[in-house]
FILUM-33219 format. One line per 2 residues: number of its first residue (from 1); for each residue y, z, x of N, C-alpha, C. Coordinates in steps of 0.05 Angstrom, whole numbers. Layout:
% residues N
NUM) Y Z X Y Z X Y Z X  ...
END
This chain:
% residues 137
1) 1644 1889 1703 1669 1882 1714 1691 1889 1694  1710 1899 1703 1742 1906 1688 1745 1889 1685
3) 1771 1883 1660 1793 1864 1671 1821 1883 1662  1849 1872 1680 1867 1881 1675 1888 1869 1662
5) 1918 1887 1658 1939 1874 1640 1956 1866 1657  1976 1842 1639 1996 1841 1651 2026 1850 1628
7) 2045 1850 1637 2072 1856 1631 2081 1839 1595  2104 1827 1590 2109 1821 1565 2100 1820 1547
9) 2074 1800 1557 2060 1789 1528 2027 1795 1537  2017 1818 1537 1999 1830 1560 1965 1843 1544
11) 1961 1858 1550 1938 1874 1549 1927 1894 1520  1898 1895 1530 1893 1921 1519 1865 1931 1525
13) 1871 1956 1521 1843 1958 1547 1820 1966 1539  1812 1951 1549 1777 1940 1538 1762 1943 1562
15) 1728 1947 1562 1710 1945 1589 1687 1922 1590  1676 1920 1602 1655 1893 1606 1656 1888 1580
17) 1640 1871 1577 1656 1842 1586 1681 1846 1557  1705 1834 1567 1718 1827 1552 1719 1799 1545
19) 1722 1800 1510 1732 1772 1499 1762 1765 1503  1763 1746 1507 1788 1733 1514 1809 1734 1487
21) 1803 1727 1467 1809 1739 1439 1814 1763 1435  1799 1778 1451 1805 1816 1433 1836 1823 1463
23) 1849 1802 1474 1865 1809 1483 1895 1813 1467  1913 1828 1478 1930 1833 1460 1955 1834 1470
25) 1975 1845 1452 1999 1862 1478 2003 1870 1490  2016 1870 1513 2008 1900 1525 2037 1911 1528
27) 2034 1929 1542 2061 1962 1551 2089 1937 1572  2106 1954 1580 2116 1946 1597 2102 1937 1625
29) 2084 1966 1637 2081 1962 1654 2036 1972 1652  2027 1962 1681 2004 1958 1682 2008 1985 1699
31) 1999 2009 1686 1990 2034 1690 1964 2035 1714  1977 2038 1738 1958 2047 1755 1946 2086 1770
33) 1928 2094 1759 1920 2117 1771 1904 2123 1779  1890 2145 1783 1860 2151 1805 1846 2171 1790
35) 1824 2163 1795 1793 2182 1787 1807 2204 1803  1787 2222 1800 1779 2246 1815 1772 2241 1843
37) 1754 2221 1846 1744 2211 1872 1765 2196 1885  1792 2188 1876 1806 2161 1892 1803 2135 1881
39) 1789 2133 1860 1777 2106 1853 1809 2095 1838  1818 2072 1833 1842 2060 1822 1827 2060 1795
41) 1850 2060 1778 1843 2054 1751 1860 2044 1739  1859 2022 1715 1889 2012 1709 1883 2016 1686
43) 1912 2007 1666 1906 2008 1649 1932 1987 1628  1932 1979 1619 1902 1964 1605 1888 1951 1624
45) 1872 1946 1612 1842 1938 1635 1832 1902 1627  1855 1889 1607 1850 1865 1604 1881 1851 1593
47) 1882 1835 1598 1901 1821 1580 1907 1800 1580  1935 1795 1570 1937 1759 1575 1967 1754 1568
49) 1985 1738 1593 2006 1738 1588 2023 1708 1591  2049 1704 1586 2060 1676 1577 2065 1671 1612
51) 2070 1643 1612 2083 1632 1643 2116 1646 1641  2115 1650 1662 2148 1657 1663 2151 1695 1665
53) 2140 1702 1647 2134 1731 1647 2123 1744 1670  2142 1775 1675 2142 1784 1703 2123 1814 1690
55) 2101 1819 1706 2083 1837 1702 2093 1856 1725  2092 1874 1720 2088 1900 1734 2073 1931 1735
57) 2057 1922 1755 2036 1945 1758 2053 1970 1765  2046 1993 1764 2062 2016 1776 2043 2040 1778
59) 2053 2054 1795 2037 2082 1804 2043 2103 1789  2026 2117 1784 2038 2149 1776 2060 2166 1795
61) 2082 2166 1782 2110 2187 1794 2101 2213 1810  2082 2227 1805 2063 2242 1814 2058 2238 1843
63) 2044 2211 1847 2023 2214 1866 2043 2185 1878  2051 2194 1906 2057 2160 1925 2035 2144 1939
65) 2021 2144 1932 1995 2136 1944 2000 2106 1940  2000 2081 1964 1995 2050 1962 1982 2043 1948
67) 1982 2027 1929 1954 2010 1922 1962 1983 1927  1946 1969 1934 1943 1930 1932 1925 1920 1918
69) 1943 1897 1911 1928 1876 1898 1920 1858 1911  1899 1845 1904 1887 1808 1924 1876 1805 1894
71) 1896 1782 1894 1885 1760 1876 1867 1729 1877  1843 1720 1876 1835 1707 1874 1842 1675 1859
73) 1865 1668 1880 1885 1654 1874 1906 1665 1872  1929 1637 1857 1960 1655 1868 1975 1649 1837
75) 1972 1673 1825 1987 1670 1798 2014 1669 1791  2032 1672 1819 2063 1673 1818 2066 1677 1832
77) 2101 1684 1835 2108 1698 1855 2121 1722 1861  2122 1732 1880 2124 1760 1880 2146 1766 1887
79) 2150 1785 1870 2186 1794 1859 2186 1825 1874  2158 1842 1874 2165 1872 1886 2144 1869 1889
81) 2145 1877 1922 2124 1882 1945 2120 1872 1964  2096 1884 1984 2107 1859 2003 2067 1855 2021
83) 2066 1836 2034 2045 1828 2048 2034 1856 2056  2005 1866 2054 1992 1884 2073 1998 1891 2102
85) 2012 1916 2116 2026 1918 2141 1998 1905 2156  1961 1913 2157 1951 1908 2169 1933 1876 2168
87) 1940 1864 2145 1930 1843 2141 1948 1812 2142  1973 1817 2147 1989 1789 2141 1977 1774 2151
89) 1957 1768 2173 1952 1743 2189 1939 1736 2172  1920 1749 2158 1895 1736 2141 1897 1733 2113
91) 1913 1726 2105 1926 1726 2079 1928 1694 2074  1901 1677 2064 1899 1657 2056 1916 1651 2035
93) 1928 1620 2037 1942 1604 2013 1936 1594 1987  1899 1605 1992 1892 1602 1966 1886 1624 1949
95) 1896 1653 1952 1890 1671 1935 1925 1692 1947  1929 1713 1934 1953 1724 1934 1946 1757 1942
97) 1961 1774 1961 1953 1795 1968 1982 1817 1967  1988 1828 1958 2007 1845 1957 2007 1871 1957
99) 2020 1885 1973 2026 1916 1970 2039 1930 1958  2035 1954 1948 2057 1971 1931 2079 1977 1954
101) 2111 1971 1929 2132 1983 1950 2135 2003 1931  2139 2027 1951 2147 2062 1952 2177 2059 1926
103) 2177 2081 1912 2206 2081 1898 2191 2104 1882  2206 2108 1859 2201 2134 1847 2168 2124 1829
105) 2157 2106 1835 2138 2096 1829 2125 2080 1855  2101 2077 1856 2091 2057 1876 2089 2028 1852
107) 2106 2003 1858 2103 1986 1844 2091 1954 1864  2086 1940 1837 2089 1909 1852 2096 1897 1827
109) 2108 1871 1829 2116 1863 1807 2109 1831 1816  2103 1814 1794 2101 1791 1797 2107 1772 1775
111) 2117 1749 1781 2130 1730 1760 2097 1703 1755  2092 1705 1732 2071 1687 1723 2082 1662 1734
113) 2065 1643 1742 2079 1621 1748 2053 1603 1743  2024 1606 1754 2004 1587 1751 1987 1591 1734
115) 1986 1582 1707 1962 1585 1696 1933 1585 1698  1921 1605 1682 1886 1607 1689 1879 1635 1696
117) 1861 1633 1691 1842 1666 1691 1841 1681 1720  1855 1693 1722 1850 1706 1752 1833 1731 1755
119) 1827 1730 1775 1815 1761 1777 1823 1771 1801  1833 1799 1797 1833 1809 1824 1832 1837 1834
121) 1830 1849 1847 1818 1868 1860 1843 1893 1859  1838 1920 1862 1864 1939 1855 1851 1953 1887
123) 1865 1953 1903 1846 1966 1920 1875 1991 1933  1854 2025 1931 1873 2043 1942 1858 2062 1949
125) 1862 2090 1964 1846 2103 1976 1813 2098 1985  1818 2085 1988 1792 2065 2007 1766 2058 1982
127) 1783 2056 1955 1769 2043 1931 1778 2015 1918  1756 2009 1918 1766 1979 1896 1762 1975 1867
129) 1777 1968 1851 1772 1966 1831 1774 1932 1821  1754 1922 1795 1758 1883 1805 1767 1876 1771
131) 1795 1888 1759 1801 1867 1729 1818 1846 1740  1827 1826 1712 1825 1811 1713 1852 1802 1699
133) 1867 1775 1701 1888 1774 1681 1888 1743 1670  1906 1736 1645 1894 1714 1640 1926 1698 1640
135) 1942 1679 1645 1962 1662 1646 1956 1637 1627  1979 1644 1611 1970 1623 1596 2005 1607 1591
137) 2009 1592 1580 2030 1566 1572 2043 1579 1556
END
């Protein structure tokens, strides 16, 4: 299993298993791009960031391709993006699902708000990818 970064006080990218310790700072933003095959890839691939701090994933300028996130739980709230066009009905209150909005980047952005280890899913050209982020106080 991956895990991924978040924004301010964020990441660094590491692969199975990561220690929660070897997490670090990370970039501005949580670098999203694609294998060869379509597969999502982020990068950093772990991290760990303060409450209050707004993370933002983003696409390669290159390529407009959607990606979403489903989070396993709801780590904030969401500042850029918006509900899946084909999924809003099913979009439980206990985990968080968001789409990339289009701009000179495909982004989502989100403001930390609930502490605790999340994990969640990068899902784009009909791939998933499953890191992870950590919210802390």
């Amino acid at each position: 299993m991956r895990q991924v970064p978040l924004l301010p006080a964020l990441f660094l990218g590491l692969s199975l298993p990561v220690l929660l310790s070897a997490c670090a700072t990370c970039p501005d933003y949580i670098e999203v791009a694609y294998a060869a095959d379509g597969t999502p890839v982020v990068a950093p691939d772990s991290c760990k960031v303060k409450v209050g701090a707004t993370v933002t994933w983003r696409g390669p300028a290159s390529d407009q391709t959607p990606f979403t996130l489903r989070f396993d739980g709801d780590p904030g709230s969401v500042e850029k993006g918006t509900p899946p066009r084909d999924r809003r009905s099913m979009i439980s209150t206990s985990s968080l699902e968001v789409e990339s909005e289009p701009g000179l980047h495909q982004e989502v952005a989100i403001t930390a708000e609930n502490t605790g280890d999340y994990k969640y899913d990068v899902e784009a050209n009909g791939h998933v990818l499953d890191p992870h982020i950590i919210i802390e106080k």
